[in-house]
N, C-alpha and C positions, 0 to 999 in steps of 0.2 A: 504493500500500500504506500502510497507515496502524496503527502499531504501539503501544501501550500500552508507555512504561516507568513498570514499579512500582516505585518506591524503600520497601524495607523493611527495609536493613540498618542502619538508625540505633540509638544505644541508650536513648535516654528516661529518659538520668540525670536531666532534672529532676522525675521524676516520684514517683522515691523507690522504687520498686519492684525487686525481684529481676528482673524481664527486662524487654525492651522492648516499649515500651507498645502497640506497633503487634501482641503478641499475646497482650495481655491480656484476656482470657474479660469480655465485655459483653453485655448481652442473650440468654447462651445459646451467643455465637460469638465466636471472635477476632476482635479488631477488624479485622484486616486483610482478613475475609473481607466485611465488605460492601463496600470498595471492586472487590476480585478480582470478585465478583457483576459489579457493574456494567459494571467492564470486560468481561469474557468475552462476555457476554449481548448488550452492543452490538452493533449490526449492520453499524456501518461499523470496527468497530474487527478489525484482519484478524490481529493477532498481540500477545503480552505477554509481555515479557524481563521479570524479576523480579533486583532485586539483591537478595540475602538472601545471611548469612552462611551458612555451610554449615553451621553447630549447628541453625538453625532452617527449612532448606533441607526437608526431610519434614514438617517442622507444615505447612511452605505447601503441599506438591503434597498434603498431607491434607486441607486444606478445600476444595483445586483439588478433588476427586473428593468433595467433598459439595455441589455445583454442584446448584443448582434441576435444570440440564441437564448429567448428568456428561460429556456426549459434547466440551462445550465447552473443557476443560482439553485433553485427547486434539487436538482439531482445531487451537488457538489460542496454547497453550503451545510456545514457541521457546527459551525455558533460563532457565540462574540465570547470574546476574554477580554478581564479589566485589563486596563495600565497597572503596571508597577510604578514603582517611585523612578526607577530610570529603565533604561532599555532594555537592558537584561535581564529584570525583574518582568516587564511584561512578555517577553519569551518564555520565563518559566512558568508564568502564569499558562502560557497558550500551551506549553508541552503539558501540564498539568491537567488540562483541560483533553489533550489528545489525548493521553494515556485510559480516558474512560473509552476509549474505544477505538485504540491502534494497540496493535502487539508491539513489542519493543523493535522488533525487525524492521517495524515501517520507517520510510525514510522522511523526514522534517526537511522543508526545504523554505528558509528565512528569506524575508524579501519585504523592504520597505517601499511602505505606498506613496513614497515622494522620488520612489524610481520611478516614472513612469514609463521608459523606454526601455521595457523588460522586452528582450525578443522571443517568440517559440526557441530559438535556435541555440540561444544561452540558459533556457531552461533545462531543452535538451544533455544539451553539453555537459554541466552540471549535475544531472540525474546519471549520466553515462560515468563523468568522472567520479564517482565515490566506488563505485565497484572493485573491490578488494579491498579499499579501507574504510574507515571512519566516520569519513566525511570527506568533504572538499570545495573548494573556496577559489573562487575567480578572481585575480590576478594580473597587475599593469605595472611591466617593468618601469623602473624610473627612470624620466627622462632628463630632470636636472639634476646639476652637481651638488650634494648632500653633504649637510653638515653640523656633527655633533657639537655641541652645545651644553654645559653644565649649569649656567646662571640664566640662557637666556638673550646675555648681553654681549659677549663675547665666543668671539670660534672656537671652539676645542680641538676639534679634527677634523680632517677628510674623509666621509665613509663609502666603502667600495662601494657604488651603485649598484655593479651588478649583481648585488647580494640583497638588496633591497627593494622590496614589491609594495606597491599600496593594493589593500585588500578592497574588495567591493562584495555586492549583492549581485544574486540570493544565495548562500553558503547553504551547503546538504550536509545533514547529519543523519545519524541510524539514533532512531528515537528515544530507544532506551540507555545508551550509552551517554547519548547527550543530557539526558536527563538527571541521571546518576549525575555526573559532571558540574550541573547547575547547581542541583541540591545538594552538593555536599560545601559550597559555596556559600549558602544561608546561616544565617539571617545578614548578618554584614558584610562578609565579602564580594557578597556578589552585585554591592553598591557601590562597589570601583574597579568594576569590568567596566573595558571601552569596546571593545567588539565581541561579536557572538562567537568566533572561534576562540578566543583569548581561554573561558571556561574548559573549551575541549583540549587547548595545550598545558592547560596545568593537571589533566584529567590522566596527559599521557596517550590521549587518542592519534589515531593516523591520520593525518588531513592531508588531502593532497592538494596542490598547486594547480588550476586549471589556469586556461585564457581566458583571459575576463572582453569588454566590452568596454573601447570609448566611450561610446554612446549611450553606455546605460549609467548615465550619471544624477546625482541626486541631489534633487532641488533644497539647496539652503539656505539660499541670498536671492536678492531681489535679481543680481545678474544672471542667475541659474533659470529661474523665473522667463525672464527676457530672453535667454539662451533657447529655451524649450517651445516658448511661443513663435519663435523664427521660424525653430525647425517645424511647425505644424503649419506657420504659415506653408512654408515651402511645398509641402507634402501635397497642400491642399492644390496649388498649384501646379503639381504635376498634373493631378488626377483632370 
């Protein structure tokens, strides 16, 4: 079984706006509904837990039922989970949530809904690459010259680039490992996790290195924003 969690309850205070960003009206639709597309439509993707606040809990099953294929919300949708205090607390909450009705073997596959430029083809990718480990997590070699830092203020070192990846969405984990991982994490440690595999390498799990996506980049800033609404002008354009 292979389960979409959508992480949507975050608030997008850097972005300046009255809500959160992940349902601010872009191109026509809520941003959060091109990634929900994506997901639902998927063919190996069997089920989507959704964390979302309960305020915004009917915006989301509202775009769920304006689905290219409304039938896919109805067949696919498994529930809402609260937010946690930060983002890896509302991940545990959603794995929590799955474990009433995934075996451990099922695979979790994380994906925030202010990606909205999730592709079929990096879901695939993704789903493909965990096979024999862990998990595994897409991946964008560095392109500038990097450098450590102790205060902040000053250079400390040159660090090899080609040793250094920036991590993106959506990372696949095997449900019950990951969870083990989370929960042993609790109640405070797991309130200074910055990424969702971070849990799995202190767990000792095997995560493998996929290729990630330019373009599946995640709206933070207003520029990010502006970035995303180009490219849908664009699109709309071709068509």
């Amino acid at each position: 079984m292979n389960i979409a969690l959508l992480l949507s309850g975050g608030t997008g205070t850097r972005m300046g706006t009255d809500i959160p960003k992940q349902y601010i009206e872009a191109g026509g639709r809520r941003i959060c509904s091109y990634c929900m597309e994506t997901l639902f439509a998927h063919p190996e993707i069997d089920a989507v837990q959704i964390v979302a606040d309960p305020a915004w809990q009917e915006t989301i099953a509202f775009c769920g039922g304006q689905l290219p294929d409304g039938r896919l919300w109805d067949a696919k949708f498994r529930g809402f989970s609260l937010p946690g205090e930060n983002r890896q607390l509302s991940i545990f909450h959603g794995l929590e949530d799955m474990k009433k009705y995934a075996r451990d073997e099922a695979l979790v596959l994380v994906h925030d809904a202010a990606r909205p430029l999730l592709s079929p083809e990096q879901v695939t990718v993704c789903l493909k690459g965990v096979a024999g480990h862990d998990g595994a997590m897409p991946v964008l070699p560095m392109k500038d010259t990097v450098y450590y830092s102790r205060d902040g203020q000053t250079v400390g070192k040159l660090l090899d680039r080609s040793t250094i990846y920036a991590g993106q969405a959506p990372e696949v984990f095997v449900l019950g490992r990951y969870y083990e991982a989370n929960r042993r994490l609790l109640p405070d440690d797991i309130l200074r996790i910055n990424g969702s595999t971070e849990p799995a390498i202190l767990a000792g799990m095997d995560i493998a290195m996929i290729p990630g996506d330019e373009g599946n980049f995640k709206i933070t800033t207003k520029a990010d924003l502006e970035r995303f609404e180009r490219i849908m002008e664009e699109r709309k354009g071709i068509r």
